[in-house]
N, CA, C and O atoms as CSV, one atom per row, in Angstrom:
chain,resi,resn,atom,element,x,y,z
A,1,UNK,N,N,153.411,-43.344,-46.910
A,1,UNK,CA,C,154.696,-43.333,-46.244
A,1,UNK,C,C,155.684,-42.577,-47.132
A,1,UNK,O,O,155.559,-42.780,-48.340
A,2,UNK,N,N,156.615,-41.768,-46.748
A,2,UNK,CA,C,157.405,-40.627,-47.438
A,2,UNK,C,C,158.829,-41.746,-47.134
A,2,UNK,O,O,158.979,-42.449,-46.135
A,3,UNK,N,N,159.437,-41.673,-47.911
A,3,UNK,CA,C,160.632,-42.390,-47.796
A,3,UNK,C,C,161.578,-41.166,-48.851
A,3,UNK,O,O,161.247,-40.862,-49.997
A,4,UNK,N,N,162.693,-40.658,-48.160
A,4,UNK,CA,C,163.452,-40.197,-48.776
A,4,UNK,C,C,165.040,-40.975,-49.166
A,4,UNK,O,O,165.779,-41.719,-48.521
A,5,UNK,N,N,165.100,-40.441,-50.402
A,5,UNK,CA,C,166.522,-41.005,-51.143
A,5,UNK,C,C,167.581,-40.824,-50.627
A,5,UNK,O,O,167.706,-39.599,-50.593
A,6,UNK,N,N,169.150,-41.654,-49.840
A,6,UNK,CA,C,169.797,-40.953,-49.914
A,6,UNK,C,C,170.099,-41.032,-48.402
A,6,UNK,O,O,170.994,-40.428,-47.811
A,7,UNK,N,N,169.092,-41.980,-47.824
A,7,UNK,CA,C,168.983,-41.726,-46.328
A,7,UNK,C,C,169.391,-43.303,-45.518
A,7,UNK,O,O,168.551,-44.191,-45.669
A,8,UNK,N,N,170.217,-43.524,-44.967
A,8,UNK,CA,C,170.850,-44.742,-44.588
A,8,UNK,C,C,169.616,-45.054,-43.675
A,8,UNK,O,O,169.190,-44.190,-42.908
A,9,UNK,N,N,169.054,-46.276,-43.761
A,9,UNK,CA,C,168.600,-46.703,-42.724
A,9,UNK,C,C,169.003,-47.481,-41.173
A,9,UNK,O,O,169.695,-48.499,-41.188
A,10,UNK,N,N,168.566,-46.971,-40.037
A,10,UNK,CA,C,168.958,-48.023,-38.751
A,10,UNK,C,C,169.054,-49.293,-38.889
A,10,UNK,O,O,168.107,-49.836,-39.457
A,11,UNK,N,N,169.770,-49.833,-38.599
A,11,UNK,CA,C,170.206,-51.256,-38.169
A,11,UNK,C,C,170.248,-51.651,-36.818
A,11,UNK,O,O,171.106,-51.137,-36.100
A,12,UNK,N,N,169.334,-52.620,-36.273
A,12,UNK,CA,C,169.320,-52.956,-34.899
A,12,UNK,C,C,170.307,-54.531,-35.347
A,12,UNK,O,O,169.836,-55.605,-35.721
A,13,UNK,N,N,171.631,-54.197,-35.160
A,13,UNK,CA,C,172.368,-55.336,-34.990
A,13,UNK,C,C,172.735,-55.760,-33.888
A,13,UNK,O,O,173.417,-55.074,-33.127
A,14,UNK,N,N,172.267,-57.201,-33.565
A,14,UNK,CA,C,172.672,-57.461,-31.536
A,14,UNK,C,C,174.337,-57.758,-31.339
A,14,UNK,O,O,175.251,-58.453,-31.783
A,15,UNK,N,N,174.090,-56.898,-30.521
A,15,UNK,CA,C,175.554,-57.587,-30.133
A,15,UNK,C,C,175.629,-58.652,-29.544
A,15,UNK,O,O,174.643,-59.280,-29.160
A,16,UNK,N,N,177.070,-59.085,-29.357
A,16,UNK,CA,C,177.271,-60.313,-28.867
A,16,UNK,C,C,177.378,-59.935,-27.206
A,16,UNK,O,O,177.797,-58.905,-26.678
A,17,UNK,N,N,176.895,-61.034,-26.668
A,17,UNK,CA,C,176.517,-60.878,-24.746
A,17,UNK,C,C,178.348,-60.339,-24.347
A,17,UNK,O,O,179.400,-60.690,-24.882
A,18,UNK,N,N,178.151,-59.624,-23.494
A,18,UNK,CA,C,179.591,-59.371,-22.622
A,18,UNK,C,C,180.102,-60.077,-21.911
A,18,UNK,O,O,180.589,-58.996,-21.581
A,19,UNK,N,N,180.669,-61.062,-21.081
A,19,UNK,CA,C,181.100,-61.701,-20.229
A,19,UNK,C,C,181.690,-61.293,-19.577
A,19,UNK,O,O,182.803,-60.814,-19.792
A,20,UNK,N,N,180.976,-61.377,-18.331
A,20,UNK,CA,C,181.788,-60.993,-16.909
A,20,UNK,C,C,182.942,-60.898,-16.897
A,20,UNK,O,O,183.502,-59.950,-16.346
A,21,UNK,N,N,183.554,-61.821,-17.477
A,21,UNK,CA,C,185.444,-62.114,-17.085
A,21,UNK,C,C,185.679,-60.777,-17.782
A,21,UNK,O,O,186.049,-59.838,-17.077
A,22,UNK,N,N,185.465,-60.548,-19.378
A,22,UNK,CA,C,185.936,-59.642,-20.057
A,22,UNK,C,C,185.992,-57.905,-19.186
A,22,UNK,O,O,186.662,-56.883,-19.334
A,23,UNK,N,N,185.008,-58.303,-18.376
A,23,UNK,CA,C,184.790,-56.761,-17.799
A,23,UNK,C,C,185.794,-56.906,-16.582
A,23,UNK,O,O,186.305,-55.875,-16.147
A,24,UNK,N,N,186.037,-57.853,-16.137
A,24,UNK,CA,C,186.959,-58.034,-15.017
A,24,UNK,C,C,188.299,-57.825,-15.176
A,24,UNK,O,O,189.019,-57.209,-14.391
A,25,UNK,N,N,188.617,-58.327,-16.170
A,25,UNK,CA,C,190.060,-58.439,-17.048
A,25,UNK,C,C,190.376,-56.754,-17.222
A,25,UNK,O,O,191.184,-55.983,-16.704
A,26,UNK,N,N,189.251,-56.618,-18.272
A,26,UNK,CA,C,189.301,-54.596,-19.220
A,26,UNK,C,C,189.501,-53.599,-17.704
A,26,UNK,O,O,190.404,-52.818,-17.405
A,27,UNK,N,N,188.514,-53.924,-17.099
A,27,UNK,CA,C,187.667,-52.977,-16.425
A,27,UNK,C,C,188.571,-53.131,-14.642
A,27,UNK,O,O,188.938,-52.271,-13.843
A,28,UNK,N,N,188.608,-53.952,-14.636
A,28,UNK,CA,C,189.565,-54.173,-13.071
A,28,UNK,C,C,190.985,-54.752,-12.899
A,28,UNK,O,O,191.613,-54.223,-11.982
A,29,UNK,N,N,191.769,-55.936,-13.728
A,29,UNK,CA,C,192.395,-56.412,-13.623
A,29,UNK,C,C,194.009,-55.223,-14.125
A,29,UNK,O,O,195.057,-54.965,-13.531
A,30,UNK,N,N,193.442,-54.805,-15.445
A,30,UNK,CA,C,194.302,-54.020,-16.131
A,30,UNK,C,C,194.188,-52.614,-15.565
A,30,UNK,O,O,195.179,-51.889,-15.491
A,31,UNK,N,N,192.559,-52.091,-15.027
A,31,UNK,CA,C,192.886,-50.935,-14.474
A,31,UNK,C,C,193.935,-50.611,-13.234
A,31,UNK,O,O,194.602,-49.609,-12.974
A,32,UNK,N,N,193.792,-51.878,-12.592
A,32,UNK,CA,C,194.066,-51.741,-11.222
A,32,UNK,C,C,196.120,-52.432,-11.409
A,32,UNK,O,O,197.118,-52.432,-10.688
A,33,UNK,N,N,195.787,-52.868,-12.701
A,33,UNK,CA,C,197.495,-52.791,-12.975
A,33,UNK,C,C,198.242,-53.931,-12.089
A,33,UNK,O,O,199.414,-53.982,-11.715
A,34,UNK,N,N,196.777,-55.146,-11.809
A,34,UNK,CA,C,197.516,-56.380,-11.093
A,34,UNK,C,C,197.367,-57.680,-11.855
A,34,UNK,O,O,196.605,-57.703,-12.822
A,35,UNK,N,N,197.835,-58.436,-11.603
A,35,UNK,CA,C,197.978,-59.655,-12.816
A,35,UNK,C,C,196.840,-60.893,-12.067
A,35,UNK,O,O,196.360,-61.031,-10.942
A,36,UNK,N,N,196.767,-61.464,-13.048
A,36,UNK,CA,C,195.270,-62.668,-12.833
A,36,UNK,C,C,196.016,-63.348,-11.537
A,36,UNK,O,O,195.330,-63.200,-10.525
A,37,UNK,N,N,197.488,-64.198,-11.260
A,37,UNK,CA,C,197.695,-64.594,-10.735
A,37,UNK,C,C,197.890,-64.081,-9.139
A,37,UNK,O,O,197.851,-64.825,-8.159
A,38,UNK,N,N,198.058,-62.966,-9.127
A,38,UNK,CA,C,198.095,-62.023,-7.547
A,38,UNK,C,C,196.780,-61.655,-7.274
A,38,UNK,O,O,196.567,-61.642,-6.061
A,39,UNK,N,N,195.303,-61.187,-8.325
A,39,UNK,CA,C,194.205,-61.497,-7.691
A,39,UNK,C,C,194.242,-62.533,-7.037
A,39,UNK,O,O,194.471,-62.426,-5.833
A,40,UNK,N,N,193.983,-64.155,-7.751
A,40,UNK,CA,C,193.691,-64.999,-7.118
A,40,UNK,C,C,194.536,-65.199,-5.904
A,40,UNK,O,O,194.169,-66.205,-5.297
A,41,UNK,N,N,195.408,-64.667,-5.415
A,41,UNK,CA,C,196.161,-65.069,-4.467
A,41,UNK,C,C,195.507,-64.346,-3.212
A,41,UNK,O,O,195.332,-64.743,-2.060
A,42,UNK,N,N,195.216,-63.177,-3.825
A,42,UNK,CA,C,194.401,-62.175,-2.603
A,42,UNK,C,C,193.139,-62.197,-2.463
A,42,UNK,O,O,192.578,-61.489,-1.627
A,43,UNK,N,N,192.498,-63.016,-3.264
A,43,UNK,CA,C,190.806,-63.619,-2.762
A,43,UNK,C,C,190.500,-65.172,-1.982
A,43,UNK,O,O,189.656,-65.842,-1.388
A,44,UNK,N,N,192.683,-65.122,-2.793
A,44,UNK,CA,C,192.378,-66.868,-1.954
A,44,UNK,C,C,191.869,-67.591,-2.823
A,44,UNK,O,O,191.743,-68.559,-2.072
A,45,UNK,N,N,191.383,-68.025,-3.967
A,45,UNK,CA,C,190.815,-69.120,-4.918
A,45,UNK,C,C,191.917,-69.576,-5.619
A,45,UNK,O,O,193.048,-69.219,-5.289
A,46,UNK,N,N,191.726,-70.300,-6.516
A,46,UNK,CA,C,192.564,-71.034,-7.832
A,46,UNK,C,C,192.778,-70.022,-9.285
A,46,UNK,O,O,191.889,-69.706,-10.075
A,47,UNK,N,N,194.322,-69.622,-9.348
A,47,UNK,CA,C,194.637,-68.980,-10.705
A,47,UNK,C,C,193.835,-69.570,-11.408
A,47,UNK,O,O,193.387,-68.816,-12.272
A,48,UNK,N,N,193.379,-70.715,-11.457
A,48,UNK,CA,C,192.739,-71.332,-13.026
A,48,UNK,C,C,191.539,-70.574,-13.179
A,48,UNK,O,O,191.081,-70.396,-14.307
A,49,UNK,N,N,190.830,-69.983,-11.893
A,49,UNK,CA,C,188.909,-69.473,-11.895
A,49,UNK,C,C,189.485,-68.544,-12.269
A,49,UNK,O,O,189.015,-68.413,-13.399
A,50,UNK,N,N,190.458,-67.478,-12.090
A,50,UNK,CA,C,190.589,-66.597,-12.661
A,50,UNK,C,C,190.557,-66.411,-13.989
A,50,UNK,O,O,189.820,-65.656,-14.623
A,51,UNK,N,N,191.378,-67.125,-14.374
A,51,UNK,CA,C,191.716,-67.232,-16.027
A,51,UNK,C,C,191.065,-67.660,-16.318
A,51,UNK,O,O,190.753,-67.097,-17.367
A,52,UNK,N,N,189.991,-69.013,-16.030
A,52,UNK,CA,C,188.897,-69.692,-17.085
A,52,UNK,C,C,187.525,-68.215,-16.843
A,52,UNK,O,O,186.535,-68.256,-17.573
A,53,UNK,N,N,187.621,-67.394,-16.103
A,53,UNK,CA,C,186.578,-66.692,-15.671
A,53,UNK,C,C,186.999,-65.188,-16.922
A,53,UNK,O,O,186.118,-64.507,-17.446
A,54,UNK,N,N,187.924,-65.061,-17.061
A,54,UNK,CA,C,188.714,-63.454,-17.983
A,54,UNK,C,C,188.399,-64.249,-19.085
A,54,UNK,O,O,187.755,-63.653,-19.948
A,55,UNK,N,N,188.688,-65.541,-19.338
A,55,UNK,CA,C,188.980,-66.183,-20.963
A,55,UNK,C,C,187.056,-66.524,-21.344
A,55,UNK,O,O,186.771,-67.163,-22.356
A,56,UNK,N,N,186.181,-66.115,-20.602
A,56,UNK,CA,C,185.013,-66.718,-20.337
A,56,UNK,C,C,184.258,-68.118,-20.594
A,56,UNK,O,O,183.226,-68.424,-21.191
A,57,UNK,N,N,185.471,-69.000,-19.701
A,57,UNK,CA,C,185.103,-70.365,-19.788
A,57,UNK,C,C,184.621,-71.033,-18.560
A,57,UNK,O,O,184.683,-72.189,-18.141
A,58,UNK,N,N,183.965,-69.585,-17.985
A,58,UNK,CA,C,184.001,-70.232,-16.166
A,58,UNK,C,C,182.999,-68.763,-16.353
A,58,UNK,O,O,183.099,-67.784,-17.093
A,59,UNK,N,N,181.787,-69.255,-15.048
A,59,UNK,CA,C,181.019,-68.010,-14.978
A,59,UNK,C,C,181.458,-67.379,-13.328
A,59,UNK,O,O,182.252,-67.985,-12.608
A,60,UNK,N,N,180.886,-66.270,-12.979
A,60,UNK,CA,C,181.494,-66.312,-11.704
A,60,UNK,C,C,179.999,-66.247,-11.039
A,60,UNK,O,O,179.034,-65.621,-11.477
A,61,UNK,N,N,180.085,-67.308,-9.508
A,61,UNK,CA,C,179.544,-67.769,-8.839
A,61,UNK,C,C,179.281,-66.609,-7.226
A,61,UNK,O,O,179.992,-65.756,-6.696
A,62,UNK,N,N,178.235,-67.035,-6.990
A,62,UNK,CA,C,177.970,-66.206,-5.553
A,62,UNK,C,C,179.480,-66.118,-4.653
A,62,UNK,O,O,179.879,-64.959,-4.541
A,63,UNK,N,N,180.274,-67.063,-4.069
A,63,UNK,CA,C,181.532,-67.346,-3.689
A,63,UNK,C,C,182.504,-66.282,-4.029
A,63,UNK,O,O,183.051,-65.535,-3.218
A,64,UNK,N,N,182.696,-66.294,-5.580
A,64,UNK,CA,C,183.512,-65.471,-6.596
A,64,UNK,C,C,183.204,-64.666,-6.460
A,64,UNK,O,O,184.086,-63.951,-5.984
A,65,UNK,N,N,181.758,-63.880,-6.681
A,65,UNK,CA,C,181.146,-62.192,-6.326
A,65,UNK,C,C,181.784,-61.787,-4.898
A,65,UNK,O,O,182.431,-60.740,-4.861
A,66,UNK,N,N,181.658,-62.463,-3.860
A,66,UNK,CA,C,181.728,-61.798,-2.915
A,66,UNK,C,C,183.279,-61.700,-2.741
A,66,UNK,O,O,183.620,-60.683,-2.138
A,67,UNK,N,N,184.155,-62.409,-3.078
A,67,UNK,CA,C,185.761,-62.272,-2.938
A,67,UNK,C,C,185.839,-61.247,-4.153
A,67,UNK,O,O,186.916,-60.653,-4.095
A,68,UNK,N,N,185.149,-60.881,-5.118
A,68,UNK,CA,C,185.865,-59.922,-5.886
A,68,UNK,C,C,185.531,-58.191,-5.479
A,68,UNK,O,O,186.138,-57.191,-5.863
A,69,UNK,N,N,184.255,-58.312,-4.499
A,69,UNK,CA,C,183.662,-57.498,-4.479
A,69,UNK,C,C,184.453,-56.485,-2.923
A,69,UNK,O,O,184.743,-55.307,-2.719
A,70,UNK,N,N,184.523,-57.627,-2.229
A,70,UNK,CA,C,185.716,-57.228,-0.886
A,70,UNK,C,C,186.776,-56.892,-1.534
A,70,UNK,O,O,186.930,-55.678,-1.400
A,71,UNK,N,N,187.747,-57.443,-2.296
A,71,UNK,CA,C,189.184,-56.939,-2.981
A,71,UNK,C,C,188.826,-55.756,-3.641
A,71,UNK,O,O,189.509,-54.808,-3.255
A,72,UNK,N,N,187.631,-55.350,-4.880
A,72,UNK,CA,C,187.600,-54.245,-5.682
A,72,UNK,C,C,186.545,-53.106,-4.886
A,72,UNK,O,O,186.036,-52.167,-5.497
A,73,UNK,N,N,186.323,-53.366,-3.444
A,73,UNK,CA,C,185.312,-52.457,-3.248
A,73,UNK,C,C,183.963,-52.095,-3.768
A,73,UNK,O,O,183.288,-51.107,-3.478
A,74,UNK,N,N,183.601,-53.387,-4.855
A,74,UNK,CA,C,182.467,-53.452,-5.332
A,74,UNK,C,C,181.295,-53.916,-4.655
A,74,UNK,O,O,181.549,-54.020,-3.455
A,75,UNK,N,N,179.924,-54.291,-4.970
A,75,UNK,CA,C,178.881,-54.825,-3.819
A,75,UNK,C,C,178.701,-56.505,-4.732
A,75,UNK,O,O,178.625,-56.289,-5.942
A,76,UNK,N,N,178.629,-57.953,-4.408
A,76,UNK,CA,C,178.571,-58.944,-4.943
A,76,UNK,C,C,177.493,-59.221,-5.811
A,76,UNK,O,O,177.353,-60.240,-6.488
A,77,UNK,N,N,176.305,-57.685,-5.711
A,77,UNK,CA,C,175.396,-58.028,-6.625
A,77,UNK,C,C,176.130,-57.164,-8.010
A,77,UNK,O,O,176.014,-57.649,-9.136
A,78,UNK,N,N,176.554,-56.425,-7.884
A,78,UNK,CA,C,177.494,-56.104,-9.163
A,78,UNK,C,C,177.773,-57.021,-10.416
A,78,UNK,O,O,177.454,-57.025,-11.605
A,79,UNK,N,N,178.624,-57.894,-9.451
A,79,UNK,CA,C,179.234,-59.082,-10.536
A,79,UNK,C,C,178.197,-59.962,-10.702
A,79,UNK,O,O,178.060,-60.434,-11.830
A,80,UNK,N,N,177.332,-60.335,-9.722
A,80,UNK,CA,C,176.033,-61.376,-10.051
A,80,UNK,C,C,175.058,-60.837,-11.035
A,80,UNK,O,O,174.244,-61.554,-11.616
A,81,UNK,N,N,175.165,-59.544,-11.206
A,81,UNK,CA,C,174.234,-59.081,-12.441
A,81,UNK,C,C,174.845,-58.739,-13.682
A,81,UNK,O,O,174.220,-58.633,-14.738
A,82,UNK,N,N,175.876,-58.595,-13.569
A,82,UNK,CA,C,176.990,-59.026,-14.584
A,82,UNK,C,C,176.422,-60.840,-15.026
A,82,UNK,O,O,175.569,-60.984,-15.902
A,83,UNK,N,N,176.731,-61.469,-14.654
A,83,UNK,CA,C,176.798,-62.722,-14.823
A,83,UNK,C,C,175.373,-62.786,-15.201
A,83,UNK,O,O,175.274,-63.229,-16.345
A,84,UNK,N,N,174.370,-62.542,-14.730
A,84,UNK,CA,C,173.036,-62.781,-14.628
A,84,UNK,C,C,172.773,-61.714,-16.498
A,84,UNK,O,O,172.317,-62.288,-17.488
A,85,UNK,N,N,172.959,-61.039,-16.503
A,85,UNK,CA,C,172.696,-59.925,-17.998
A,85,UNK,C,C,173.190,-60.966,-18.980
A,85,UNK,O,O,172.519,-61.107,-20.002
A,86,UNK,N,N,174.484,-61.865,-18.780
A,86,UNK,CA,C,175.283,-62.594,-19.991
A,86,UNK,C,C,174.242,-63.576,-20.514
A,86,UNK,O,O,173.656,-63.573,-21.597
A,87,UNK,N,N,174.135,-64.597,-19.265
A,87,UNK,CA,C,173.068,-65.360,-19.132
A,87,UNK,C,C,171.941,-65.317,-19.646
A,87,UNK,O,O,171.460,-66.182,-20.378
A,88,UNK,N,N,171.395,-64.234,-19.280
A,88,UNK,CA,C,170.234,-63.603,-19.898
A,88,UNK,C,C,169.813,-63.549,-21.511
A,88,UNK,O,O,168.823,-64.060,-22.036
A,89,UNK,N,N,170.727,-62.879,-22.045
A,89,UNK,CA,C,171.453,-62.871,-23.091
A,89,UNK,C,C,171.789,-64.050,-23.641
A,89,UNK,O,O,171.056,-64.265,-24.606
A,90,UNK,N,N,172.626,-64.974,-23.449
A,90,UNK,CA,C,172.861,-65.969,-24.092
A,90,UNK,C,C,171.596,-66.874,-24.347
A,90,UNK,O,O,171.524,-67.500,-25.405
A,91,UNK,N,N,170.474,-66.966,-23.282
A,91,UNK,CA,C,169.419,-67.659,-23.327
A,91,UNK,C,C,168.513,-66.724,-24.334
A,91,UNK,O,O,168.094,-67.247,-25.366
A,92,UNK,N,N,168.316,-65.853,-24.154
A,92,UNK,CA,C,167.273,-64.970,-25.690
A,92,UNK,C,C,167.835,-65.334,-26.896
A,92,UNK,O,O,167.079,-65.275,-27.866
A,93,UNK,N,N,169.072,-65.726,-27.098
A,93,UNK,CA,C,169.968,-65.604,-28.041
A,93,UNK,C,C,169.534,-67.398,-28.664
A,93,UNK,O,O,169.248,-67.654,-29.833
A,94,UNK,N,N,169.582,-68.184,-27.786
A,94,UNK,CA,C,169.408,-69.564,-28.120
A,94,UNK,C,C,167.578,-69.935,-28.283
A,94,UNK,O,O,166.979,-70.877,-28.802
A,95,UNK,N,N,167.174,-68.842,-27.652
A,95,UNK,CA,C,165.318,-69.262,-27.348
A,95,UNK,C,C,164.875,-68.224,-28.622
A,95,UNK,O,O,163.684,-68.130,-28.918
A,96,UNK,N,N,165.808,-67.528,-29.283
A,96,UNK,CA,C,165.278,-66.219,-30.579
A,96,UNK,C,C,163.764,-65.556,-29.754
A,96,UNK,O,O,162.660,-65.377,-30.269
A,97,UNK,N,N,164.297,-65.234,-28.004
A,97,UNK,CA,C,163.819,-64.182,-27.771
A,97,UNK,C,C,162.192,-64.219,-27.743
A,97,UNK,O,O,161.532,-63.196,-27.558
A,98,UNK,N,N,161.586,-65.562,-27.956
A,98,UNK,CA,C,160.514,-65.773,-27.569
A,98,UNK,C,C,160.089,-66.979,-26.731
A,98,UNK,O,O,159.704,-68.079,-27.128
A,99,UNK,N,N,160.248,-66.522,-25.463
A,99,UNK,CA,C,160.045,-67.366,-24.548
A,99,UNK,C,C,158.309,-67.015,-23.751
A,99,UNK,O,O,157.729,-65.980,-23.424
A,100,UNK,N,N,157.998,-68.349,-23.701
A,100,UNK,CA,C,156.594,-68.230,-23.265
A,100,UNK,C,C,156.141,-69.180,-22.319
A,100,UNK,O,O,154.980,-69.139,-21.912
């Protein structure tokens, strides 16, 4: 094996899982330049799912996909695979990725 001096090696460092809310918040809430409390008003749910859902203390549910997905023009499997990748993630993360 040739190993040269001088040469930084790769680091596979994991990141930490994304949470849905965070992408909702970054990615829709702020793009779209409307506040947590006027979503929820225009999907019709509770300010609190909003905010426990951006703060990621709330996951979002089939219900939630499909009201976010009618308001942002998105499809409800969007956000369910959002949610479903975190999940995913958080469980490899607690199982160290060897599940059998």
């Amino acid at each position: 094996m040739l190993v040269q001096k001088g040469l930084r090696s790769l680091t596979t460092t994991k990141l930490a899982p994304i949470h849905p809310g965070e992408v909702l918040m970054e990615d829709f809430i702020e793009c779209f330049g409307i506040t947590q409390h006027k979503l929820a008003v225009a999907i019709d749910v509770p300010p609190r799912r909003i905010n426990e859902i951006v703060h990621g203390k709330r996951g979002i549910t089939a219900d939630t996909a499909m009201r976010l997905s009618r308001y942002f023009g998105t499809t409800p499997g969007f956000w369910m695979n959002l949610q479903m990748r975190y999940d995913l993630d958080r469980a490899e993360d607690t199982l160290g990725g060897c599940a059998e």
